[in-house]
PAVEXGU-430628 format. One record per atom (N, C-alpha, C): residue in one letter; y negated, z, x negated. Coordinates in steps of 0.05 Angstrom, whole numbers, padded with zeros to 5 digits, always signed. Atoms other than C-alpha are relative to their C-alpha. Example, Ala and Ser with C-alpha at 12.3 -4.5 7.8 and 13.67 -1.06 7.14 Angstrom:
! residues 2
A+00024+00000-00018;A+00090+00156-00246;A-00024+00000-00018;S+00024-00001+00016;S+00021+00143-00273;S-00022+00014+00015;
***
This chain:
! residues 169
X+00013-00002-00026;X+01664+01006+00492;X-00004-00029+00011;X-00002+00030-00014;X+01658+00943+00542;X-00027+00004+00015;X+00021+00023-00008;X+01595+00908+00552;X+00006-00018+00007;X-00003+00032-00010;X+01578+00857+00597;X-00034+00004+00003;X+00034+00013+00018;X+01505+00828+00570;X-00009-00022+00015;X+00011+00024-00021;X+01464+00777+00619;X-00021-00003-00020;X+00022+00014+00010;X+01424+00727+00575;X-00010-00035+00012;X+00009+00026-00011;X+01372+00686+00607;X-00012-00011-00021;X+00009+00024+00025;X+01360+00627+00558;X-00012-00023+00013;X+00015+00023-00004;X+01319+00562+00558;X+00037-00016+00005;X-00024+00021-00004;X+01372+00508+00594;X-00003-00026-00016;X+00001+00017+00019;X+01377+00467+00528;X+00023-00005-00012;X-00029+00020+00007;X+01433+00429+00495;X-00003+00028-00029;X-00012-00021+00020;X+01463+00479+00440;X-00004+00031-00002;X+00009-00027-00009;X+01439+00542+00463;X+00022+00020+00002;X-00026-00010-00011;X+01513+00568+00486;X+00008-00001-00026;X-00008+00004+00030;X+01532+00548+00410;X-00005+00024-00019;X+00016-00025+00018;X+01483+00593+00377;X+00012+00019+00007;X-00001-00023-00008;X+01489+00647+00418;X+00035+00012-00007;X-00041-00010+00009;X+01580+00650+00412;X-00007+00006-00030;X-00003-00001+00015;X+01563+00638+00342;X-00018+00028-00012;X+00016-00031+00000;X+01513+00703+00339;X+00029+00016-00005;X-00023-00021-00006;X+01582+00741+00369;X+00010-00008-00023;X-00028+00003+00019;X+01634+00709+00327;X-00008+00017-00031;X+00008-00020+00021;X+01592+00728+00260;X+00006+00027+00000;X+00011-00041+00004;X+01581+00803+00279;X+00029+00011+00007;X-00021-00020-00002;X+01663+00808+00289;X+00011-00005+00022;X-00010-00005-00034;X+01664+00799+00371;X+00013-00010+00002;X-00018+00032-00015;X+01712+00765+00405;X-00014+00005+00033;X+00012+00005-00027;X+01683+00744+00474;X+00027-00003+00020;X-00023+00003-00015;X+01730+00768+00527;X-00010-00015+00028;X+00015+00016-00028;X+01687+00736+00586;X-00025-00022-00003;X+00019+00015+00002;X+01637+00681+00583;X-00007-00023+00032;X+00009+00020-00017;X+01604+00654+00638;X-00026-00015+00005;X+00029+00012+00009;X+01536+00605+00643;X+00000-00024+00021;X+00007+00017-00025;X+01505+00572+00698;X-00028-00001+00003;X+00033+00008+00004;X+01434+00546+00715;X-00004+00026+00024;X+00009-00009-00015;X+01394+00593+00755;X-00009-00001+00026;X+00033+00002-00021;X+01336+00594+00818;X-00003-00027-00008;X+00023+00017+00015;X+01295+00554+00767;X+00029-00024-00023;X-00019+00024+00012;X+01340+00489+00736;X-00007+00003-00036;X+00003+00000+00028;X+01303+00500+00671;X+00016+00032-00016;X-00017-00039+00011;X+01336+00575+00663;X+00032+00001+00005;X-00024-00004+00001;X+01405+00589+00650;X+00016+00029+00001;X-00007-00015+00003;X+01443+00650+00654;X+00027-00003-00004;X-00025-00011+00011;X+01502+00681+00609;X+00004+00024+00008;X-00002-00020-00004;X+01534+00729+00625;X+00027+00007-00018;X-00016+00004+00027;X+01579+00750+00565;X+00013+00031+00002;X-00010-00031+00000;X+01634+00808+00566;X+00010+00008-00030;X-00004+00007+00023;X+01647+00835+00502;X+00012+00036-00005;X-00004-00028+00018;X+01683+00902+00468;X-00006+00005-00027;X+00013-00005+00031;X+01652+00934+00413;X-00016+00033-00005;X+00024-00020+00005;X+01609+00994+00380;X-00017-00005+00011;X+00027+00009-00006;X+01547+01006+00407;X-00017-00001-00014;X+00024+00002+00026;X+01507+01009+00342;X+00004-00027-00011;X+00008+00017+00015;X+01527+00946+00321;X-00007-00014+00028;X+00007+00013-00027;X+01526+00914+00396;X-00037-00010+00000;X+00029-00009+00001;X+01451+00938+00395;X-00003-00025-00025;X+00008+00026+00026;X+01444+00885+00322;X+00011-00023+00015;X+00001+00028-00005;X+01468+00836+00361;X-00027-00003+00025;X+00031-00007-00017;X+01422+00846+00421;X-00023-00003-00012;X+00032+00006+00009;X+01361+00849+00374;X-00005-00021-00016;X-00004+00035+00009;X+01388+00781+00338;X-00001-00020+00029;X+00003+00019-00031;X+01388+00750+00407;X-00024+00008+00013;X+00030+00008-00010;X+01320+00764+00434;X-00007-00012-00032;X+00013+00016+00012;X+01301+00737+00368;X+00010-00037-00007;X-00013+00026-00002;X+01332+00669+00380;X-00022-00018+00016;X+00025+00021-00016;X+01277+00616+00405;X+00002-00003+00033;X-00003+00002-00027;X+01308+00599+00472;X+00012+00025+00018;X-00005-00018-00021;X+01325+00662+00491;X-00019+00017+00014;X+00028-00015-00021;X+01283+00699+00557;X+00004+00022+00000;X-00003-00027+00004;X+01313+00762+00560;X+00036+00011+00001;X-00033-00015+00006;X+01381+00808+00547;X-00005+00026+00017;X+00004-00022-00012;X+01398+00851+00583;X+00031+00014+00003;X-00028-00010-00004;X+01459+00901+00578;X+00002+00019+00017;X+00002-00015-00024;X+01487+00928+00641;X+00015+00023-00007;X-00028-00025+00015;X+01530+00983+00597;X-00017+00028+00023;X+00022-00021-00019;X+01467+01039+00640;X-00008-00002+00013;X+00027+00004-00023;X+01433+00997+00693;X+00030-00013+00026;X-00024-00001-00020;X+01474+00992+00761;X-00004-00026+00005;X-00003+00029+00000;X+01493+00923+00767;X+00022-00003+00025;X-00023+00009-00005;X+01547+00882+00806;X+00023-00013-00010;X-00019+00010+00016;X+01606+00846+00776;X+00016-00011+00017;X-00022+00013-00018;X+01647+00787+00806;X+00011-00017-00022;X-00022+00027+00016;X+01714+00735+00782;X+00002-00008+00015;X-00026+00007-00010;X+01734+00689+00816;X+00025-00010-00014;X-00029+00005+00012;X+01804+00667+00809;X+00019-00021+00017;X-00024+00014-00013;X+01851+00609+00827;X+00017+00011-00014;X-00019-00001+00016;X+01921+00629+00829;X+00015-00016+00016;X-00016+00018-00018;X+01973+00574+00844;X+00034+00017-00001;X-00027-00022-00001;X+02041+00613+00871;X+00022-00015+00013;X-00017+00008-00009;X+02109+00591+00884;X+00004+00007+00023;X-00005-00015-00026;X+02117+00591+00956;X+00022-00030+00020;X-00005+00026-00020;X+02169+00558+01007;X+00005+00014+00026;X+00000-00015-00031;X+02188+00575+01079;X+00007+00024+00014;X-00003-00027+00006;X+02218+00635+01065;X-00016+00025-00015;X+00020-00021+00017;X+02164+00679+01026;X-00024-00016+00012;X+00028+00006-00008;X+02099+00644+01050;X-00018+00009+00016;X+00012-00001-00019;X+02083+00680+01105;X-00013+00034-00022;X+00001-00029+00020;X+02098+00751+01052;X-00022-00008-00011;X+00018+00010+00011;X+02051+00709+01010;X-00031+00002+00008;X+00021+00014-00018;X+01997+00693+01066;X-00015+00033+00002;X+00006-00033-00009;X+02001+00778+01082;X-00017+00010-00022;X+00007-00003+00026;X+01988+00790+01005;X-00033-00007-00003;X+00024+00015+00023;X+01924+00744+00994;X-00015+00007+00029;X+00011-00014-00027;X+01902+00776+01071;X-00012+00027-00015;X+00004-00026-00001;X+01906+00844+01046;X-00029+00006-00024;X+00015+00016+00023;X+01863+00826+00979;X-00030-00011+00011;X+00023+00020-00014;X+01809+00786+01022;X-00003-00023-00008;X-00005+00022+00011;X+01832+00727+00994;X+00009-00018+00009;X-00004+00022-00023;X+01845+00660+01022;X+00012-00035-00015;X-00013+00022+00013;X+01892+00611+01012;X-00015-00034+00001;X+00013+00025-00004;X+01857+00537+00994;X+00014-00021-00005;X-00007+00024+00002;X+01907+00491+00985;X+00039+00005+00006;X-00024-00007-00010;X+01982+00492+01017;X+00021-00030-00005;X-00027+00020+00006;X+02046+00444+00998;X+00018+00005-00007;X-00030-00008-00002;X+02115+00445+01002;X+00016+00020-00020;X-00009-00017+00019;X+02128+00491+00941;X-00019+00011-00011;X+00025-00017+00012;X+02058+00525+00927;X-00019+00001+00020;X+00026-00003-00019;X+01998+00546+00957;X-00020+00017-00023;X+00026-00011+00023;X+01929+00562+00919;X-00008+00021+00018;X+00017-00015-00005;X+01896+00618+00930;X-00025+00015-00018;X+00024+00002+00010;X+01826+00630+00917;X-00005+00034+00003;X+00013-00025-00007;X+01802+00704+00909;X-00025+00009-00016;X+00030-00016+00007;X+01732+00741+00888;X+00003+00024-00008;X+00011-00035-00001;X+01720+00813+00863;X-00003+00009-00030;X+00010-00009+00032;X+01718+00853+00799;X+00032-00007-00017;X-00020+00004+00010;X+01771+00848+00750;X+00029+00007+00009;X-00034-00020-00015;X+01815+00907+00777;X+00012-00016+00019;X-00009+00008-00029;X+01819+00873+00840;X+00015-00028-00001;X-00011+00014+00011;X+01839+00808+00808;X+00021-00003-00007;X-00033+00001+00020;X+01897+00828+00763;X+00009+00017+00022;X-00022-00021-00024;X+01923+00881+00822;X+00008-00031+00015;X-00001+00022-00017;X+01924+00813+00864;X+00018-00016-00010;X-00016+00016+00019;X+01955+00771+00810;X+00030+00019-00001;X-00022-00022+00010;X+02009+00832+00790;X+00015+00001+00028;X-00020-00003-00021;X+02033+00835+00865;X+00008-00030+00006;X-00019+00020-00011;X+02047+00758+00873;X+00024-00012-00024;X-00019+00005+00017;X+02084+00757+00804;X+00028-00003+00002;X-00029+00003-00003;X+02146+00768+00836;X+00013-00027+00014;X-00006+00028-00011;X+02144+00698+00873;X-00003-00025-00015;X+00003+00018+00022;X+02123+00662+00811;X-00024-00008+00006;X+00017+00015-00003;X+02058+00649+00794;X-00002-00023-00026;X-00009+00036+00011;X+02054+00576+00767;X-00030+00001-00023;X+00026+00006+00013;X+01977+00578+00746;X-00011+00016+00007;X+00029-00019-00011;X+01913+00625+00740;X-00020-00019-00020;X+00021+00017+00013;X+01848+00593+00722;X-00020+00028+00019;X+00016-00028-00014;X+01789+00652+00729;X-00031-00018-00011;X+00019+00001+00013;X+01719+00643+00712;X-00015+00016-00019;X+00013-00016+00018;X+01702+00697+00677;X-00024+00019+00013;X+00012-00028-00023;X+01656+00759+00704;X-00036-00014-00001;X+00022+00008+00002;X+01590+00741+00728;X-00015+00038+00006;X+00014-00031+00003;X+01531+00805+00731;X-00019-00014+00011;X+00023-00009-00005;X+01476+00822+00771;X-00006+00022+00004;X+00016-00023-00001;X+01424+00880+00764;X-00007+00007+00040;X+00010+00007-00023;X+01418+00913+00828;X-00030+00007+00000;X+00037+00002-00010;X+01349+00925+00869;X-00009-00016+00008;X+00013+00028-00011;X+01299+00878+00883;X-00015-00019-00013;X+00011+00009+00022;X+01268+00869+00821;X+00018-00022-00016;X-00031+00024+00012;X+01305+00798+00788;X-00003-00002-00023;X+00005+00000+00027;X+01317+00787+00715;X-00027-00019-00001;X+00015+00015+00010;X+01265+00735+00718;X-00034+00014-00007;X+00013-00014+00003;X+01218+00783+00738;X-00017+00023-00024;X-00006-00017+00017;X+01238+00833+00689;X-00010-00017-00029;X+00002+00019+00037;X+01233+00781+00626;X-00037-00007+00002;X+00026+00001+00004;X+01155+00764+00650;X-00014+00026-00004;X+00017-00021+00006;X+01135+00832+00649;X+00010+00016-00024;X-00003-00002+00019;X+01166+00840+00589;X+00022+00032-00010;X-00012-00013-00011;X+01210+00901+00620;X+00031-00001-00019;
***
């Protein structure tokens, strides 16, 4: 089953270490990893995709709230969340296919950011599906390079994880 796990941690030097090294022990391989400062500069959030059981998933989860710097876990496997990638993809393009190209990363909502005589970047946003469908239709013009970030998560509502971690929620 595929989890994607949002842990807000203390923004401290080795923190990201521990926590991979939690997964790697218990078996995981980490298909997504992403980690950025918050609101608050001192708070960090992971957001970590991962396939696995859920009985042992759950032992890792209760090894990670007991980790010092971590604020709260939270797995969106039941709670309605959102889910974004972005994605540079750099694609072979010259005066003849570019415009096919231009239609493609249109239709997508995607937008080309960087254009020269035999490529053009394009930058796109959304969930995975929408990603690799995007990628899979410019394959046929050659794509040169993908660089993604990896899936980020938020809970929806109005209530914010930060919230949620002080009331102990």
């Amino acid at each position: 089953m595929r989890h994607t796990i949002s842990v807000l941690v203390e923004n401290k030097f080795g923190v990201l270490a521990r926590i991979a090294t939690l997964f790697a022990a218990r078996g995981f391989n980490i298909d997504s990893l992403a980690v950025g400062e918050t609101e608050n500069q001192d708070i960090s959030r992971m957001t970590i995709v991962v396939q696995g059981d859920d009985r042992i998933l759950e032992q890792v989860e209760k090894q990670l709230n007991k980790l010092v710097d971590v604020i709260k876990v939270t797995d969106f496997k039941e709670t309605g969340h959102l889910e974004r990638d972005l994605a540079l993809i750099k694609v072979k393009a010259d005066k003849n296919n570019r415009s096919e190209i231009l239609q493609i990363a249109e239709i997508f909502r995607a937008r080309i950011i960087d254009v020269v005589a035999d490529s053009v970047i394009i930058e796109s946003t959304g969930d995975e599906e929408k990603i690799q469908a995007l990628i899979s239709m410019l394959k046929p013009f050659g794509v040169k390079e993908v660089c993604r970030t990896g899936i980020i998560a938020m809970g929806r509502g109005t209530r914010t994880a930060a919230e949620q971690a002080s009331k102990g929620n």
